[in-house]
C-alpha positions in Angstrom: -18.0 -51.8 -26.1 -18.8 -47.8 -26.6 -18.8 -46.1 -29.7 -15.2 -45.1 -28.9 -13.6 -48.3 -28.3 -15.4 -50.0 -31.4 -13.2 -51.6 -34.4 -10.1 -50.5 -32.8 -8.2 -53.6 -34.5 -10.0 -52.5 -38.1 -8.8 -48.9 -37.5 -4.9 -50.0 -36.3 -5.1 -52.5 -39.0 -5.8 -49.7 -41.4 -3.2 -47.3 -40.2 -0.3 -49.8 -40.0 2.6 -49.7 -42.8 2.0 -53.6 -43.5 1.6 -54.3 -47.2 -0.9 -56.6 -46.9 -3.0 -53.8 -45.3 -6.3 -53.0 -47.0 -10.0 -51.8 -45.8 -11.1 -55.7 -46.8 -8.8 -57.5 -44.7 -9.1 -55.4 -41.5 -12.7 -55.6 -41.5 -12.3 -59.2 -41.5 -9.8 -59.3 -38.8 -12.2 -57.2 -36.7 -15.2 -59.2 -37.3 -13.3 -62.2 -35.8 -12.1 -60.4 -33.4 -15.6 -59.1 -32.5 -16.5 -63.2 -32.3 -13.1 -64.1 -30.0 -11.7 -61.3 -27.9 -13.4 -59.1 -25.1 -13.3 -55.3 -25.9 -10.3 -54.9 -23.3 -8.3 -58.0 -25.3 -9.1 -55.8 -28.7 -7.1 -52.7 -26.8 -4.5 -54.7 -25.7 -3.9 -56.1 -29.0 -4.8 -52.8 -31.3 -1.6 -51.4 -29.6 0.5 -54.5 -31.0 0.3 -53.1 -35.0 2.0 -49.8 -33.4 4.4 -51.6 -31.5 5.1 -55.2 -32.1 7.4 -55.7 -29.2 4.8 -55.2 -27.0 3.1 -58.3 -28.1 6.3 -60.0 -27.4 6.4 -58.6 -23.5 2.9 -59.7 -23.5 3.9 -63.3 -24.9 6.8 -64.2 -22.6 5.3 -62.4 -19.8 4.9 -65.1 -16.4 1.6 -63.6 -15.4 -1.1 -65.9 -15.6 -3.7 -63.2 -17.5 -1.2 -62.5 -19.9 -0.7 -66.4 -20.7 -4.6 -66.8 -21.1 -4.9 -63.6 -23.2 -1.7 -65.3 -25.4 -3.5 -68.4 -26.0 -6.8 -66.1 -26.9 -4.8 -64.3 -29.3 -3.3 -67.5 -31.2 -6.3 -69.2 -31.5 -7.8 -66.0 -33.2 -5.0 -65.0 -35.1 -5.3 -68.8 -36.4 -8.9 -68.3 -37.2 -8.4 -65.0 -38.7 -5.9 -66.1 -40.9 -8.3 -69.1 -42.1 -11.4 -66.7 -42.4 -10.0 -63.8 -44.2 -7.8 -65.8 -46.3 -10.0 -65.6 -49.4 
């Protein structure tokens, strides 16, 4: 990944309007994410704390890259939510 496209889910973490938001927890998320997704999955999914819906479209989509990203995606979120947890 460039400089550019580094800890894009720390920085849309960051600038969401969740609550549970802080520097902490989306540094976490993005060092699992650094361990699970590719740099193009970490786009993909950086766009979902702007727009939710789209990880919905993504989700019930019937292409088969979507369906493997999906499955990607839970299995980090899972582990994300374990390893940042405390």
């Amino acid at each position: 990944a460039s400089v550019v496209d580094a800890n894009q889910i720390e920085r849309a973490c960051n600038r969401s309007d969740r609550p549970a938001a802080n520097r902490r927890l989306s540094g976490c998320i993005q060092d699992v994410a650094d361990l699970m997704l590719s740099g193009s999955e970490q786009r993909l999914a950086a766009t979902f704390f702007k727009d939710p819906h789209k990880s919905q479209e993504i989700r019930q989509s019937d292409r088969s890259s979507h369906e493997e990203f999906w499955q990607r995606w839970k299995e980090f979120g899972e582990t994300a939510e374990i390893y940042c947890a405390g």
